[in-house]
N, C-alpha and C positions, 0 to 999 in steps of 0.2 A: 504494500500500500504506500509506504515513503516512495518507493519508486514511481509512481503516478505521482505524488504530488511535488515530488525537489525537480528541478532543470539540472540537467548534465553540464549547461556553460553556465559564468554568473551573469549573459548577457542572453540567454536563450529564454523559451517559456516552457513552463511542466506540461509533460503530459497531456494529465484533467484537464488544464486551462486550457489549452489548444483546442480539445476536443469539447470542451465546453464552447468555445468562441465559434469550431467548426459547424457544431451544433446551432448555435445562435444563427449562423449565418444560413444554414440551412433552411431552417425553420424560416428566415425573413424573407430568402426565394422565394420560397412556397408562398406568402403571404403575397409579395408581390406581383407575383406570375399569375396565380390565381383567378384574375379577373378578365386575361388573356387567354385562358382556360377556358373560363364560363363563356367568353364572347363566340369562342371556337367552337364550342359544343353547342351553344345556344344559336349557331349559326346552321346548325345540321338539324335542327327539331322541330317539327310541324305546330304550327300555332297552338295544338291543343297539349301538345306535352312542355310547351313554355306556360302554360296558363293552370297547371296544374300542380304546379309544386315543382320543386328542385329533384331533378333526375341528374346524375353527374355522368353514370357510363355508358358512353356508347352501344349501340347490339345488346346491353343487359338491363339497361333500365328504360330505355327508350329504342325504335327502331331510327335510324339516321335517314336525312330525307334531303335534294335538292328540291325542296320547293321555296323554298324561299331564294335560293337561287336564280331560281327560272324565272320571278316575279321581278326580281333586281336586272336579270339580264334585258326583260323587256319593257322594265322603265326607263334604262339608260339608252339602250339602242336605237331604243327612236328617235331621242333627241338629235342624236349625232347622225345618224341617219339621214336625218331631217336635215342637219348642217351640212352634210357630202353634196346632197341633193342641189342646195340651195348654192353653194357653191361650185360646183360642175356647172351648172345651166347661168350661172350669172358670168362665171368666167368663159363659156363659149360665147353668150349673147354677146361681153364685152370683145373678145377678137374680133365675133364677125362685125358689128359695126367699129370697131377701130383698124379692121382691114382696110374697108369699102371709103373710109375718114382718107385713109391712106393712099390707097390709090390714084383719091383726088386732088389729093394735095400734091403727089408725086407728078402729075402732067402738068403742072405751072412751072416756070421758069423763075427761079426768085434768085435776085441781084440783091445781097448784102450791101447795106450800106453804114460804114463806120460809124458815120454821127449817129445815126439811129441806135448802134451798139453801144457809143462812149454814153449817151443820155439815158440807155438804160441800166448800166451799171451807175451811174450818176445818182439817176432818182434811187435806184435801190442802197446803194450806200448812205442819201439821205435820212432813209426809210432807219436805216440801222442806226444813225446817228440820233433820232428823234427819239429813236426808243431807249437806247442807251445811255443817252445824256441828256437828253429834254426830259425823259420820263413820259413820256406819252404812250398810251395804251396801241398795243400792235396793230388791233385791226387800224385806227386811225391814224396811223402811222404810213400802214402801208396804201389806206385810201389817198392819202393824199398825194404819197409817190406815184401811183397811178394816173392819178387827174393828169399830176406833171406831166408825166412823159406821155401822158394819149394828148395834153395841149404841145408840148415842145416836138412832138414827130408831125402831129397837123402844120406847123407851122414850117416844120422843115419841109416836107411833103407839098405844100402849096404855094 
């Protein structure tokens, strides 16, 4: 019995203690795992063996059942489903009229013109300026760089 309870080093722990502590910790597993447990099992059992009282084993106290599965699978899958769907048909809609956009745009001939380039980087750098050091709210920030450059291109242009 001294030998369970003296340590072999004077820096080591006895025996009993260890397996007192291993014991403790064991026991605290159990304690914490357990509701990980119940969600697992409670996840295999038919509405009426949840409503009945605490059954814990599988095949012995209850029969195990995906139905609650099958109810999960077919409340999630529609959704996303539903999302594929809506996605496919809005990403084709959007090619075919931004092919037919393109096409037409590609038979014009369009000659770049610098000043029209310098005055839209212009307005849009003002844009950035008003918002960063004037403190003005974006949308009207960038309303007003707009205005600019659709009055300063009419003027170039005319």
């Amino acid at each position: 019995m001294r030998r369970w309870l003296k340590s072999s080093s004077p820096l080591g722990i006895s025996p009993a203690r260890m397996a007192l502590s291993y014991g403790v910790l064991i026991g605290w597993t159990l304690v914490v795992l357990f509701p990980f447990y119940w969600l697992l099992t409670t996840a295999f059992k038919l509405p009426i063996d949840v409503s009945t009282g605490p059954k814990y084993i599988p095949f012995v106290d209850f029969d195990a059942s995906l139905n609650a599965w099958r109810e999960m699978r077919d409340f999630i899958a529609r959704p996303y489903m539903n999302t594929v769907v809506v996605g496919v048909v809005s990403s084709m809609l959007a090619l075919a009229i931004g092919s037919f956009g393109a096409y037409a745009l590609i038979r014009f001939k369009y000659r770049i013109k610098a000043g029209v380039v310098l005055i839209f980087i212009a307005c849009g750098s003002l844009a950035w300026v008003l918002v960063a050091f004037a403190g003005l709210v974006f949308w009207a920030a960038v309303l007003i760089a707009v205005v600019l450059f659709l009055m300063a291109t009419a003027t170039i242009a005319a």
